[in-house]
MIKOLDREN-998252 format. One line per 4 residues: their letters; for each residue x, y, z of N, C-alpha, C. Coordinates in steps of 0.05 Angstrom, whole numbers, plus 5000, padded with zeros to 4 digits. Layout:
# residues N
A) X,Y,Z,X,Y,Z,X,Y,Z ~ ...
This chain:
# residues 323
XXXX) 6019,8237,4972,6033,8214,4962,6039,8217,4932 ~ 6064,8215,4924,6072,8220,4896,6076,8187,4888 ~ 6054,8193,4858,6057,8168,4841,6080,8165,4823 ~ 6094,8152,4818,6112,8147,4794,6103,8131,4770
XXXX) 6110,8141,4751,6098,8132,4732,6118,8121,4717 ~ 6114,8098,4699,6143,8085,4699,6135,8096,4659 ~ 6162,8097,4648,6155,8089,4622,6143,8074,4606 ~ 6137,8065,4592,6131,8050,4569,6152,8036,4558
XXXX) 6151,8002,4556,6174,7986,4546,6183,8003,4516 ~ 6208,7997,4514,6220,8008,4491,6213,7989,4467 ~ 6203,8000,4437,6204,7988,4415,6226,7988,4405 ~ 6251,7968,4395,6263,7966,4384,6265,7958,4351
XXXX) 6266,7986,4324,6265,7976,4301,6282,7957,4292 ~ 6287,7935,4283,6308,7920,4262,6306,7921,4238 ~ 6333,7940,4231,6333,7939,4191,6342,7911,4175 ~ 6332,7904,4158,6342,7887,4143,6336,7888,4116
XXXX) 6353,7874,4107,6346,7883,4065,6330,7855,4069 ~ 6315,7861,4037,6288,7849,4029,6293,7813,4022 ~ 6319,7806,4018,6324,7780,4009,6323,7745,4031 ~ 6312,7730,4016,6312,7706,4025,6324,7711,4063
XXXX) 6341,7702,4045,6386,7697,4067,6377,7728,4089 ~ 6369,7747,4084,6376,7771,4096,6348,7767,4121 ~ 6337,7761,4109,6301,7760,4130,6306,7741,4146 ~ 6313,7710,4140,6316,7692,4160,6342,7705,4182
XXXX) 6365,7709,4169,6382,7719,4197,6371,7740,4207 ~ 6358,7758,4201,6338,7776,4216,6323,7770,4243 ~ 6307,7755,4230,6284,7737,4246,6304,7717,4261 ~ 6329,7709,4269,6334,7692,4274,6346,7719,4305
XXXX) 6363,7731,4292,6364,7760,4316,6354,7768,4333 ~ 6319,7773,4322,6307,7785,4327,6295,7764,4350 ~ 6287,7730,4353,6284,7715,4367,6300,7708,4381 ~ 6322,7705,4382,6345,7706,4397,6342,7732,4428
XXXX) 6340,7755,4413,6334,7776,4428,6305,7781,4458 ~ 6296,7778,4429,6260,7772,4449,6268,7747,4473 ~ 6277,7737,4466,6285,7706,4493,6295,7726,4515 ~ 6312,7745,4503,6337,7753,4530,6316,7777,4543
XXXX) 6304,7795,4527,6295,7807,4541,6254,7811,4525 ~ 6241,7795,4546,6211,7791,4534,6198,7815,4531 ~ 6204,7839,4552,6186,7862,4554,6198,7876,4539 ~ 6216,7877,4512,6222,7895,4499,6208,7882,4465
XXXX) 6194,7905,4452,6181,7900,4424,6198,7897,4404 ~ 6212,7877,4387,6226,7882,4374,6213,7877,4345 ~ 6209,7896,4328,6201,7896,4297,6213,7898,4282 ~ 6210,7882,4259,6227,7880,4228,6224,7900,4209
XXXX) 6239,7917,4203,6229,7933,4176,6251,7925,4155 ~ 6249,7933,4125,6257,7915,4112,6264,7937,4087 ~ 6288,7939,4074,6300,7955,4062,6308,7943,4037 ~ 6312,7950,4010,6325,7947,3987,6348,7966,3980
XXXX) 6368,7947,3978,6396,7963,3975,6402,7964,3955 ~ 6429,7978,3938,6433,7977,3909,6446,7952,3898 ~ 6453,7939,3932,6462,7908,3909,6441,7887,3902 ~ 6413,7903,3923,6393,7882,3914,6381,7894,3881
XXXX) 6386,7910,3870,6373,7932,3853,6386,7927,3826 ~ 6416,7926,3828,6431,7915,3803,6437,7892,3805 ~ 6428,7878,3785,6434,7853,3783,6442,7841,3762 ~ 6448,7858,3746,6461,7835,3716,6489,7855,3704
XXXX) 6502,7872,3725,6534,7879,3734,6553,7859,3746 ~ 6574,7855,3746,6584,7835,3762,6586,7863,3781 ~ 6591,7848,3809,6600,7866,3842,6614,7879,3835 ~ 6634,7868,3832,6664,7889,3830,6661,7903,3810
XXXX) 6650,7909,3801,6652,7932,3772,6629,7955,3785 ~ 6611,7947,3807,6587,7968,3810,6604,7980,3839 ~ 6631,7970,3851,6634,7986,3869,6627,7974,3904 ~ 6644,7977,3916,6632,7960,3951,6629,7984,3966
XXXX) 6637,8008,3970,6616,8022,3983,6594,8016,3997 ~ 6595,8005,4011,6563,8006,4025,6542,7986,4018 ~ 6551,7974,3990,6534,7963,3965,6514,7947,3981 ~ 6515,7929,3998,6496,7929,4012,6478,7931,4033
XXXX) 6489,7951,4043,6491,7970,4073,6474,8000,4072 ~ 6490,8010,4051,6485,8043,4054,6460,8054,4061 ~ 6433,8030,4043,6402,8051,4062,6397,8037,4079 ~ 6410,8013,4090,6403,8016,4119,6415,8027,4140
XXXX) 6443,8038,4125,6454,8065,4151,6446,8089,4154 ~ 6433,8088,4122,6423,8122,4126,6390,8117,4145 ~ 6385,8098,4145,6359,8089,4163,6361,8091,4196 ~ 6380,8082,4195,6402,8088,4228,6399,8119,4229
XXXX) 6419,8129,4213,6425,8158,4227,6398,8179,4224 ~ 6378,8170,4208,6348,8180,4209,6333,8175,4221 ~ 6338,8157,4238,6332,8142,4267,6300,8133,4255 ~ 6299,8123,4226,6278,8101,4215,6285,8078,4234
XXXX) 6308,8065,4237,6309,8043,4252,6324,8044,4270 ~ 6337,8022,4284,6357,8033,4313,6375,8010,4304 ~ 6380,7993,4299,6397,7966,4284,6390,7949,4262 ~ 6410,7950,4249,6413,7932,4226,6426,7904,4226
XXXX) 6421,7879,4214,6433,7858,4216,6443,7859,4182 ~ 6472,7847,4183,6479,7843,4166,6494,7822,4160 ~ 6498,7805,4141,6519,7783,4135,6547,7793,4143 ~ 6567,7800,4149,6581,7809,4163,6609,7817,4143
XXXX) 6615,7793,4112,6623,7800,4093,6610,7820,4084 ~ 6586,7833,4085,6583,7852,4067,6588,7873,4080 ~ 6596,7882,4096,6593,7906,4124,6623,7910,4118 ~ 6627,7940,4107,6654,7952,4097,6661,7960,4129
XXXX) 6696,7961,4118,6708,7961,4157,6713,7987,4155 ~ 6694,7998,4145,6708,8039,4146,6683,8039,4154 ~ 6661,8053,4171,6631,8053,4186,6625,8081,4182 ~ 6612,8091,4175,6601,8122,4182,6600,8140,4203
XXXX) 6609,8158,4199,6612,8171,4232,6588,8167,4240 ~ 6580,8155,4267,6559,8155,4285,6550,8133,4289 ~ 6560,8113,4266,6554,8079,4276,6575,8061,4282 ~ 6566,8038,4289,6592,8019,4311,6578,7989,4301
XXXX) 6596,7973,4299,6599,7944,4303,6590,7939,4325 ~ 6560,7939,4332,6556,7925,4363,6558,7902,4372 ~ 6549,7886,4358,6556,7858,4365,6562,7840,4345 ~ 6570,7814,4346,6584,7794,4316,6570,7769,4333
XXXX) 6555,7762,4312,6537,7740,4332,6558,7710,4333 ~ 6549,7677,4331,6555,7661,4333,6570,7659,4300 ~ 6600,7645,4296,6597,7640,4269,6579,7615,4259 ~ 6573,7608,4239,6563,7593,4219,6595,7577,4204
XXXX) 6594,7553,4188,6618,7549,4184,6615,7569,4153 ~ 6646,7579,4159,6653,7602,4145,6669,7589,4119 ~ 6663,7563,4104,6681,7558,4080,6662,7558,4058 ~ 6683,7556,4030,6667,7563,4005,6658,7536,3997
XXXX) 6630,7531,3996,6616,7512,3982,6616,7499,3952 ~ 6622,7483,3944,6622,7465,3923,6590,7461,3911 ~ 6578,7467,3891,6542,7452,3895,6545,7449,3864 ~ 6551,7431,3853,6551,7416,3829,6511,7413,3808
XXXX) 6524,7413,3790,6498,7405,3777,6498,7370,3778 ~ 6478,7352,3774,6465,7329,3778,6488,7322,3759 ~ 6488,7324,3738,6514,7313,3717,6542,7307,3722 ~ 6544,7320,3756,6563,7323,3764,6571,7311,3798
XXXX) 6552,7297,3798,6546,7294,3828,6570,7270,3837 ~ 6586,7250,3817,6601,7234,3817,6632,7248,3823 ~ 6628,7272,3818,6648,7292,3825,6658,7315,3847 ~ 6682,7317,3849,6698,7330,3871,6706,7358,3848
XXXX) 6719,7381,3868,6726,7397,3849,6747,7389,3833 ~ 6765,7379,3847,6792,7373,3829,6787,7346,3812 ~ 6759,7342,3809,6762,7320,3779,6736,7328,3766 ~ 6730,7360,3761,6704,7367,3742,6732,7371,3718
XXXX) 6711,7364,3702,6731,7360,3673,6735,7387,3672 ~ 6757,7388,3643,6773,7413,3636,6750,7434,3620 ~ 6746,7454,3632,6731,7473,3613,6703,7472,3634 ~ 6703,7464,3647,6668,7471,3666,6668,7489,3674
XXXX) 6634,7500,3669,6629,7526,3676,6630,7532,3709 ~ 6647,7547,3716,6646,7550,3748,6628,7577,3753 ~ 6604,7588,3762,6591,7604,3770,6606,7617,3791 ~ 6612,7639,3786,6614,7656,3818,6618,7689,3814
XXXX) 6610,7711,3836,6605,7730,3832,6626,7741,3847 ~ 6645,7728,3863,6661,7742,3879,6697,7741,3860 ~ 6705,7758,3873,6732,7765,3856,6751,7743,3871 ~ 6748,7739,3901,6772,7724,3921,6760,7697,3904
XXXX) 6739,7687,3906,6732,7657,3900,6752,7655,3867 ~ 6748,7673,3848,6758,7670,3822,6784,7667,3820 ~ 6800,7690,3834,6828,7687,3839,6832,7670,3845 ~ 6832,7652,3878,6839,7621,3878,6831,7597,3867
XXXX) 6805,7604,3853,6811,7575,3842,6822,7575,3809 ~ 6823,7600,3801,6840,7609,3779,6866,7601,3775 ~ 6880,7603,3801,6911,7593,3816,6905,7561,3811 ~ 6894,7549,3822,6890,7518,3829,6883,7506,3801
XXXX) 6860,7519,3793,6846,7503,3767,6853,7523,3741 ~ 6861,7522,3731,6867,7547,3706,6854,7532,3680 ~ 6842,7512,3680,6827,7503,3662,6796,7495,3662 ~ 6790,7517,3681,6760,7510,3687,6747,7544,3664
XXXX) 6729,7542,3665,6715,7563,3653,6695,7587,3672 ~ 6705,7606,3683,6691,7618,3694,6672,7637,3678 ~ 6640,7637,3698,6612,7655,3696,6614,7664,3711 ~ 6602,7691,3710,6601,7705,3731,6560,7708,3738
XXXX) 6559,7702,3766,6526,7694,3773,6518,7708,3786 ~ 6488,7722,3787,6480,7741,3807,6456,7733,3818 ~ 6435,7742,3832,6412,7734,3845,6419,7724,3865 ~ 6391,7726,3875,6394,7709,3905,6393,7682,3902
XXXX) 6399,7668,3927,6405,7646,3931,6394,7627,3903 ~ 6365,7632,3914,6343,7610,3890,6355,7611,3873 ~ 6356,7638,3859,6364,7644,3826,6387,7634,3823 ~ 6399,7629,3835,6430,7623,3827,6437,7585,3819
XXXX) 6416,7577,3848,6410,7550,3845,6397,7537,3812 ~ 6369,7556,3811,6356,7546,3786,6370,7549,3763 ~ 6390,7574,3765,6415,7579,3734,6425,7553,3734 ~ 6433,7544,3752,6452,7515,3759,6435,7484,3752
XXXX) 6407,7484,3764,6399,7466,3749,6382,7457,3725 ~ 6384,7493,3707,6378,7498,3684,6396,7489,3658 ~ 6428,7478,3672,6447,7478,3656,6464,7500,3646 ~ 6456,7516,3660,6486,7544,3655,6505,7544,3666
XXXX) 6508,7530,3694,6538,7526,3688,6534,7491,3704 ~ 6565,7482,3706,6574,7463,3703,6576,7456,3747 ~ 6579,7480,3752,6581,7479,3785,6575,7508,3796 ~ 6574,7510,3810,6571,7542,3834,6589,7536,3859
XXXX) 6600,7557,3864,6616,7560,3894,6604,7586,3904 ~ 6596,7574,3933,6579,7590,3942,6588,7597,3980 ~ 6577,7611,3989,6577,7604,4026,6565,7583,4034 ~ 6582,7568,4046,6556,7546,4056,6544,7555,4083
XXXX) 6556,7579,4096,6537,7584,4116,6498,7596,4110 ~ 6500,7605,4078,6481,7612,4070,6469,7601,4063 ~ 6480,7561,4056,6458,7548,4040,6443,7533,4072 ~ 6473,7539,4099,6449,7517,4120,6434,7541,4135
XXXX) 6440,7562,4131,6415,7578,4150,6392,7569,4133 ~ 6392,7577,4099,6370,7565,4086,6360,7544,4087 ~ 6366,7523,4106,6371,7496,4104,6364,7475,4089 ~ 6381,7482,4075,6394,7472,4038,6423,7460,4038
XXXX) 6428,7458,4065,6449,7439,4074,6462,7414,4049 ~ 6429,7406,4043,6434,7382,4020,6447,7388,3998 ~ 6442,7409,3996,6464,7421,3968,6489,7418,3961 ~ 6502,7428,3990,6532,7428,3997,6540,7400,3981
XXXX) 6553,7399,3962,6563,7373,3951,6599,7368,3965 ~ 6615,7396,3963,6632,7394,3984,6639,7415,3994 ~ 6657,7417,4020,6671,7443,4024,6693,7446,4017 ~ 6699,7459,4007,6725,7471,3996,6749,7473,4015
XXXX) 6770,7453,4016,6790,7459,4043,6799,7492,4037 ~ 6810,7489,4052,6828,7524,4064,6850,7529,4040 ~ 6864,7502,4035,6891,7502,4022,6884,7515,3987 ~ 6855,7508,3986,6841,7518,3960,6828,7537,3956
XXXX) 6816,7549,3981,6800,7569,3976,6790,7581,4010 ~ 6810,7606,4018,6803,7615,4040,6779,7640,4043 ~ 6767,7633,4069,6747,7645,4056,6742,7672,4053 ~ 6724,7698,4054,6719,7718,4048,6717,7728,4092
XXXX) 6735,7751,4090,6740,7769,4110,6706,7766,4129 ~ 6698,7757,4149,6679,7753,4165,6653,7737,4158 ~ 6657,7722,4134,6638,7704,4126,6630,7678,4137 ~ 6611,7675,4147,6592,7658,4165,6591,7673,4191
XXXX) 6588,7704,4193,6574,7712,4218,6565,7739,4212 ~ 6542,7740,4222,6527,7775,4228,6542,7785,4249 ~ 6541,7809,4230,6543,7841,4246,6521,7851,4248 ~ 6522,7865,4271,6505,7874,4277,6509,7910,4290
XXXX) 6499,7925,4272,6509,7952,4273,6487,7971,4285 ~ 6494,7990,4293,6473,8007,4316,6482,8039,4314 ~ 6474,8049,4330,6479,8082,4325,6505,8079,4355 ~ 6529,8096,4348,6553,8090,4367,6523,8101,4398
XXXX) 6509,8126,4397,6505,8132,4423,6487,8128,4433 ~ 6470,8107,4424,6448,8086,4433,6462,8068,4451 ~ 6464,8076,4475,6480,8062,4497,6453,8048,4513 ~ 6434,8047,4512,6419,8028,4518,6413,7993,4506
XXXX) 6410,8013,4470,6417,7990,4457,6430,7970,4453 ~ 6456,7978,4454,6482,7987,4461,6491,7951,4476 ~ 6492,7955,4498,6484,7939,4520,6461,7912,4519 ~ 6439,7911,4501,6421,7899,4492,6442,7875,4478
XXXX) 6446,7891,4454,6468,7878,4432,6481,7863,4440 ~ 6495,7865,4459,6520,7840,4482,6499,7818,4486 ~ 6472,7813,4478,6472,7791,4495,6475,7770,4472 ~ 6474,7779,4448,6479,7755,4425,6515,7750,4418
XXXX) 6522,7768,4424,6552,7773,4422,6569,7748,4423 ~ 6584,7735,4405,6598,7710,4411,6627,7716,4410 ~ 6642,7716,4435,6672,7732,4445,6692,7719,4426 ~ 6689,7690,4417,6711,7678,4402,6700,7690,4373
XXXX) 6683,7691,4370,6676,7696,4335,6691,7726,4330 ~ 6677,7743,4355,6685,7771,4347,6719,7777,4340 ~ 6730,7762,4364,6763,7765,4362,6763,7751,4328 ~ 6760,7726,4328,6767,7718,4294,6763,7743,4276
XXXX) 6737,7750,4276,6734,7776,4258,6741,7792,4257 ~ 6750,7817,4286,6767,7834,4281,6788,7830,4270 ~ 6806,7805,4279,6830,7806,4271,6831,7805,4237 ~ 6804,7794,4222,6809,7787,4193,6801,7826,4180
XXXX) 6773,7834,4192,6771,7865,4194,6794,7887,4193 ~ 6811,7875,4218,6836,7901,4211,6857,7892,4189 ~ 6858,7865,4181,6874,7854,4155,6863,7866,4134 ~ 6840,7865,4122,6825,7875,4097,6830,7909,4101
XXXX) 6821,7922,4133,6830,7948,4135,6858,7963,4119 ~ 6875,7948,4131,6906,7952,4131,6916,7944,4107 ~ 6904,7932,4087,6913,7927,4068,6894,7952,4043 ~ 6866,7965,4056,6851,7983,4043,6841,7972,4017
XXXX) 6832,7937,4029,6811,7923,4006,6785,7926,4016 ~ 6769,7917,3994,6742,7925,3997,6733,7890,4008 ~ 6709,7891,4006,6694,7865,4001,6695,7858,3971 ~ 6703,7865,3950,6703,7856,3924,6733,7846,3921
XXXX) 6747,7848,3931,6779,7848,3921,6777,7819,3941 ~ 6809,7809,3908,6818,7777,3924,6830,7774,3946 ~ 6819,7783,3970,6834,7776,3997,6827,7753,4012 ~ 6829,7747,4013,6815,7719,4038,6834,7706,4062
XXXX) 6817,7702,4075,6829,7694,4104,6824,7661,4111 ~ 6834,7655,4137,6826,7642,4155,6830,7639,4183 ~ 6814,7639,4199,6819,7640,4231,6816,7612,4246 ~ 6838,7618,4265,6832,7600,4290,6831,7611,4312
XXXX) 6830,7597,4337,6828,7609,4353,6828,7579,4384 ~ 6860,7576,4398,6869,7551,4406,6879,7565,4435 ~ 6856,7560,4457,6864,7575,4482,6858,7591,4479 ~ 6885,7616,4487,6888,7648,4485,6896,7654,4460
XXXX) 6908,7640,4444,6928,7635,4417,6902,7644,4393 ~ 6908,7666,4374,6891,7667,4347,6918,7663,4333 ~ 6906,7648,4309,6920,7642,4285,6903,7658,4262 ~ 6918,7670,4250,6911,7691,4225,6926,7687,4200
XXXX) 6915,7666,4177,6917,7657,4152,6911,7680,4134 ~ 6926,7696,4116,6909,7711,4093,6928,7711,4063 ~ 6911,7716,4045,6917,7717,4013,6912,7737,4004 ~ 6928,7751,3983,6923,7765,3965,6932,7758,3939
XXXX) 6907,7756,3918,6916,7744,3891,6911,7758,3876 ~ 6916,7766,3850,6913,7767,3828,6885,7754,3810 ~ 6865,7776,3797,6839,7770,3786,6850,7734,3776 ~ 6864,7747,3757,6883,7713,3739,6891,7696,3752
XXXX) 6891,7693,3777,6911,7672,3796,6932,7666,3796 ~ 6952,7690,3777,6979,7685,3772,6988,7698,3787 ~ 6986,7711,3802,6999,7729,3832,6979,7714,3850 ~ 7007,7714,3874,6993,7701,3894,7019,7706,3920
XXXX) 7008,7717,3933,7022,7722,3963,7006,7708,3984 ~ 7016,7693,4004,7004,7681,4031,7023,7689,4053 ~ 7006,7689,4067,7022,7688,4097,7005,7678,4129 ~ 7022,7673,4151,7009,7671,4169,7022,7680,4201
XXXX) 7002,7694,4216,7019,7702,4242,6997,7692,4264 ~ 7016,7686,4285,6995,7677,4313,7013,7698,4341 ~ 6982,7702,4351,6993,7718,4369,6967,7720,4394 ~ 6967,7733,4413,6944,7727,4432,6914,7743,4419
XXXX) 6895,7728,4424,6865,7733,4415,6852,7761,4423 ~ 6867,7768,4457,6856,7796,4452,6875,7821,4437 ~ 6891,7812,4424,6907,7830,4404,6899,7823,4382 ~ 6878,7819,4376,6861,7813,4342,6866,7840,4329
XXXX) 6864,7853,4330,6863,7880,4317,6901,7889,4305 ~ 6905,7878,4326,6944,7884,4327,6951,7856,4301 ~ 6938,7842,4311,6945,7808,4296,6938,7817,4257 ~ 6919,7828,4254,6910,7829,4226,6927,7859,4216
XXXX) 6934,7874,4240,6955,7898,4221,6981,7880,4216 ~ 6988,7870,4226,7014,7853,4230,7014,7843,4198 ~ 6990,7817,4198,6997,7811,4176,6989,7822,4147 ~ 6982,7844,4158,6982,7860,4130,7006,7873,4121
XXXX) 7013,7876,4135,7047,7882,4134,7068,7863,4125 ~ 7058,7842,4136,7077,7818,4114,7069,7814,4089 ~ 7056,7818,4085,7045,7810,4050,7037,7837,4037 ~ 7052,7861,4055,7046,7888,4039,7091,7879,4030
XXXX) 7098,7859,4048,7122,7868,4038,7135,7842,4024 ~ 7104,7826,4017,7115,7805,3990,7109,7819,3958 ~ 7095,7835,3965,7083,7855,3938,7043,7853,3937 ~ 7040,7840,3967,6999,7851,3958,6996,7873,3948
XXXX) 7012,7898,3960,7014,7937,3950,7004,7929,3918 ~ 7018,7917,3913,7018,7929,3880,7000,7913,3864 ~ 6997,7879,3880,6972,7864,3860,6953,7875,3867 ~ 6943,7892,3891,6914,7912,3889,6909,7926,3879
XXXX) 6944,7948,3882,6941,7976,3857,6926,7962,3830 ~ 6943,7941,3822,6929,7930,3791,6903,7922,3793 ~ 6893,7914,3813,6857,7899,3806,6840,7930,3810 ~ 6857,7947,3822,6835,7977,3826,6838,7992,3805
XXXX) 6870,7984,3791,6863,8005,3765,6840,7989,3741 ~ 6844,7958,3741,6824,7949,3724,6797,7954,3729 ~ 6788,7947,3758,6757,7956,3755,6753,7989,3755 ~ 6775,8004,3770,6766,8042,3753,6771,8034,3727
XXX) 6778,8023,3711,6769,8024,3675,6750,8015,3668 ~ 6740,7992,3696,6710,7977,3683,6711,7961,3661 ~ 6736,7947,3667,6737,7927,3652,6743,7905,3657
């Protein structure tokens, strides 16, 4: 009589960088997962990247490469870990040979947050007086409200969440615009003083959802990954993914989007501005949801032929001068 001997359940590693925001969507993955399948071990390991490392650069001047990705892919292809979770804005749409977008979990609401200092709590954005300090580290948030408000005073802010909060109610600046999907996973919800409509500030290419990235030939894994998978989120994101692609912006550059998604029907909103807010191209195309990928080349093409081409040539020759 021949015995069979079965394997040993598989340990599955999860990479994640070291911060607040980065550990809770981790752990939030990682439980999610364990529900779907109990007999598989899933463990956290925990990485420091170079955007956790520099911190008193603004982004765009240190470069999006990878900036907050790169050691946890080189952790992938060293098979230190087998998946990484990541905020999904920070996950560049060019991947390394040998890894894949496995899954794009549930979105989070994906608009830019308002969080005022106490001095200011009687206030909306469009009535903080002339000259307030606006905190923010991203180039898309500066460009639009540069366009809208040209008499506000921008800082540029770094740290994690906390730190950014305590600059704010230390009196350094006057307001912060931030993700608000980041202040309710933190659930700091209370903060949100408002959200920023669309018409003011669209938001950043896949912001309010994880990616979740894997080695392309971990086809066991592979398969795992599908079960957090959310089919309407992913279509929204590709389609904003091959926009940012097709236009060959980074995560630092003023692009910003917005998605819908009505039936079979995606709607695809995007911007390209100018650091100054004095250039400004919009456009919008709808077309069916499983052509997301077709939908965001499309409209990169319309706004490559209002002049985006050349307001990016200009923001890439300023930050190669580093200035």
């Amino acid at each position: 009589m021949t015995s069979v001997v079965s394997s040993p359940p598989r340990t599955i590693r999860i990479g994640s960088r070291k911060s607040q925001l980065a550990l809770v969507q981790t752990y939030w993955v990682q439980e999610q997962l364990q529900k779907s399948f109990p007999d598989i071990t899933f463990e956290v390991h925990t990485m420091s990247t170079q955007g956790d490392k520099i911190l008193d650069v603004a982004l765009a001047k240190i470069g999006d490469k990878g900036l907050f990705t790169k050691e946890l892919e080189v952790g992938m292809l060293n098979q230190e870990i087998d998946f990484a979770v990541h905020s999904l804005k920070d996950l560049p749409t060019h991947l390394p040979e040998g890894l894949t977008l496995a899954a794009i979990t549930e979105r989070e609401n994906p608009a830019d947050a308002l969080v005022v200092h106490e001095k200011h709590k009687d206030k909306q954005i469009d009535t903080l007086p002339e000259g307030a300090v606006i905190g923010t580290s991203s180039l898309r948030r500066l460009a639009q409200l540069r366009h809208h408000f040209p008499h506000f005073t921008f800082k540029d802010v770094r740290g994690n969440l906390i730190t950014r909060l305590a600059k704010l109610d230390a009196g350094e600046y006057d307001a912060l615009i931030l993700a608000a999907a980041g202040l309710e996973r933190l659930e700091m919800s209370d903060r949100i003083h408002q959200l920023l409509p669309k018409e003011i500030s669209l938001h950043a290419v896949g912001q309010g959802a994880l990616g979740i990235e894997c080695r392309a030939d971990d086809s066991e894994l592979l398969s795992v990954l599908k079960a957090i998978e959310h089919p309407q989120t992913r279509d929204r994101c590709l389609a904003e993914r091959s926009f940012l692609r097709s236009l060959e912006g980074g995560c630092q550059v003023p692009i910003g989007v917005n998605t819908e998604i009505s039936g079979e029907n995606l709607t695809l909103t995007g911007i390209v501005a100018s650091v100054d807010g004095q250039k400004f191209v919009k456009d919008t195309v709808t077309g069916i949801a499983n052509n997301a990928e077709a939908l965001g080349i499309e409209l990169a093409e319309l706004l490559r032929q209002q002049g985006a081409q050349e307001i990016l040539s200009e923001i890439f020759a300023v930050i190669q001068r580093g200035s």
